[in-house]
C-alpha positions in Angstrom: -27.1 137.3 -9.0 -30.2 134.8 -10.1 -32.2 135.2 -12.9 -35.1 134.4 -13.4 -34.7 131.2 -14.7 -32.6 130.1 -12.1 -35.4 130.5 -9.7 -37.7 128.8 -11.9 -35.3 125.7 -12.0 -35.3 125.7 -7.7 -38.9 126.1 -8.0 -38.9 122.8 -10.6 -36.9 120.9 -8.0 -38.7 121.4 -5.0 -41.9 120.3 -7.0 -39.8 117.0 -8.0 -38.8 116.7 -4.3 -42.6 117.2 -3.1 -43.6 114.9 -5.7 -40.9 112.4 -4.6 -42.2 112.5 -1.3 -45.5 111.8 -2.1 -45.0 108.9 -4.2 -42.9 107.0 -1.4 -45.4 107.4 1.4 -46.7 103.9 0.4 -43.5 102.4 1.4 -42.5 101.2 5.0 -39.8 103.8 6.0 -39.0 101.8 9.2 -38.5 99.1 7.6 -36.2 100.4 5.4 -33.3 102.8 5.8 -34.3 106.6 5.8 -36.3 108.7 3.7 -33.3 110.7 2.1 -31.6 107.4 1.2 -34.5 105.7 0.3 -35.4 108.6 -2.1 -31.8 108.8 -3.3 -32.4 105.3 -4.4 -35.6 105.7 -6.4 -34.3 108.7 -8.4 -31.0 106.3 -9.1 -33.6 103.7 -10.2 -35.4 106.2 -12.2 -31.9 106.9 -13.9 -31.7 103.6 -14.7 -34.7 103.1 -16.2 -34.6 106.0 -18.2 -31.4 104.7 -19.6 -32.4 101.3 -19.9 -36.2 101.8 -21.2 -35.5 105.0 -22.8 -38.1 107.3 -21.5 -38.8 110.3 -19.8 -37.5 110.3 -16.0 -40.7 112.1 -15.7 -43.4 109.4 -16.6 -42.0 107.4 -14.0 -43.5 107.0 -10.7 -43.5 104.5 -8.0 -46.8 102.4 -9.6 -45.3 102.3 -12.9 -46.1 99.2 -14.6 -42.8 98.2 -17.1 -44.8 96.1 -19.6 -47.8 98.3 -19.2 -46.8 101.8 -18.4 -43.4 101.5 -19.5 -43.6 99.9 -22.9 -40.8 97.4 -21.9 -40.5 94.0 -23.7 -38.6 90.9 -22.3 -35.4 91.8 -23.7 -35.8 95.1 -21.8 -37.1 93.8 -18.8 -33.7 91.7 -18.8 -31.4 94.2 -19.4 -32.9 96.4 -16.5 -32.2 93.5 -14.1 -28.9 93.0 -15.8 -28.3 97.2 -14.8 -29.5 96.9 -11.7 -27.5 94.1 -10.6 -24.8 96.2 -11.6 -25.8 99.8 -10.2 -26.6 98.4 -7.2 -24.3 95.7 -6.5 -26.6 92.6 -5.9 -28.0 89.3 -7.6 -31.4 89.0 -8.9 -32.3 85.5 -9.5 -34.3 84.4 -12.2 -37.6 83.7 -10.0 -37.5 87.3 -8.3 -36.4 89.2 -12.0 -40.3 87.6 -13.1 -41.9 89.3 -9.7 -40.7 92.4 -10.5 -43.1 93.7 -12.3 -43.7 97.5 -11.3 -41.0 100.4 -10.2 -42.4 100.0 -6.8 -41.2 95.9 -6.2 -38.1 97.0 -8.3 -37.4 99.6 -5.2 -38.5 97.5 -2.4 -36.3 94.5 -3.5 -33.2 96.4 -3.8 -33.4 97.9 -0.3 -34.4 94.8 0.9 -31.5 93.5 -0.6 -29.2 96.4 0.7 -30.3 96.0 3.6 
């Protein structure tokens, strides 16, 4: 039997879901491979940035700055390449790392380069 709470937490996850949704309309989802892998790989980016920039998975969204909105400093900003090289399982060269400047060219260059 669900409590209350339990309910409450579905409730808080199909909000997160919606909100998911909303933020990666912007993105080409032709282009790129579906919308439930595409969204699977934002919220892993998310993770990582959460780890990496240590904030909340919540302030994140898809026009997040990492200098700006994110507070990150160069040392950061290399060490969230460094992670995502890793998580992901691709190279970032130096001239692309200092293009990526929001969560949104972050995504589109990692599916571009899973693709």
């Amino acid at each position: 039997m669900r409590d209350d709470s339990d309910n409450e937490e579905l409730d808080n996850q199909e909000l997160d879901n919606e909100e998911l949704d909303n933020q990666l309309q912007g993105i080409d989802e032709e282009k790129y491979y579906g919308k439930l892998e595409q969204s699977e790989i934002f919220s892993k980016l998310k993770m990582i940035i959460v780890e990496q920039l240590d904030v909340d998975y919540n302030d994140i969204d898809i026009s997040s700055n990492f200098a700006y909105d994110l507070d990150a400093d160069s040392l950061d900003a290399v060490e969230l390449i460094m992670a995502l090289e890793e998580a992901f399982g691709i190279q970032i060269s130096d001239e692309d790392a200092e293009k990526i400047q929001t969560v949104e060219q972050a995504l589109k260059y990692i599916l571009d380069k899973l693709n």
